[in-house]
N, C-alpha and C positions, 0 to 999 in steps of 0.2 A: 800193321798200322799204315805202311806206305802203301800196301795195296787198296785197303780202304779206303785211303784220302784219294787214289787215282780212278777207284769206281766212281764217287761222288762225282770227281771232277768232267769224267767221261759220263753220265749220264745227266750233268749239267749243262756240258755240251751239246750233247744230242737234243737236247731239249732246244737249248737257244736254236741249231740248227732246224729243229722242226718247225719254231715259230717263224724264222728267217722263210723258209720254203712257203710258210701259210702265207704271209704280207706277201712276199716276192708275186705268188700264183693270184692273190688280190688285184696287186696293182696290173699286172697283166691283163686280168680280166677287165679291169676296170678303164685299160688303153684301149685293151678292143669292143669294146662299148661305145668307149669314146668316138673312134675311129668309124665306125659302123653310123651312129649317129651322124656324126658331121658328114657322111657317104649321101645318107639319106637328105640332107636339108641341101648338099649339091647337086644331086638328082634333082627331088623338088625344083631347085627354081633353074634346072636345064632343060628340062621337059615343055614342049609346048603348052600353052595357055588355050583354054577350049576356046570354043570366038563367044562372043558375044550373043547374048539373047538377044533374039528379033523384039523390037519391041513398037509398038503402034501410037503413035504421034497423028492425035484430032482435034485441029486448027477451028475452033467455032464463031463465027463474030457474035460479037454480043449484038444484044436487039438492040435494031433501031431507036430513036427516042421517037414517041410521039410529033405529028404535026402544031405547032401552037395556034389553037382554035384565032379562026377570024371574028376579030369585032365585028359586034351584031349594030 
């Protein structure tokens, strides 16, 4: 009987301990995700900036207004 009560307990254990290793190996992965990410968004904005597009600026004056005709 006491050996059977101390398998249960032993592969109750091993169990908790297995789930313990699955979250443990989650949250790991889930730090260097993290870490990886927030690598990339500092990269991002240490990296130069391309220049600017050329762009073409045409100054036109508007038309003249007409002369006001001379009384006849």
């Amino acid at each position: 009987m006491c050996a059977e009560r101390y398998a249960n307990i032993h592969s109750s254990l091993e169990r908790v301990e297995g789930e313990q290793k699955t979250i443990r190996n989650a949250a790991f992965a889930l730090v260097a995700a993290m870490v990886g990410w927030m690598a990339v968004q500092i990269y991002d904005n240490i990296k130069p900036k391309p220049a600017p597009a050329a762009t073409a600026v045409v100054v036109s004056q508007p038309p003249a207004a007409p002369e006001p005709a001379a009384p006849r």
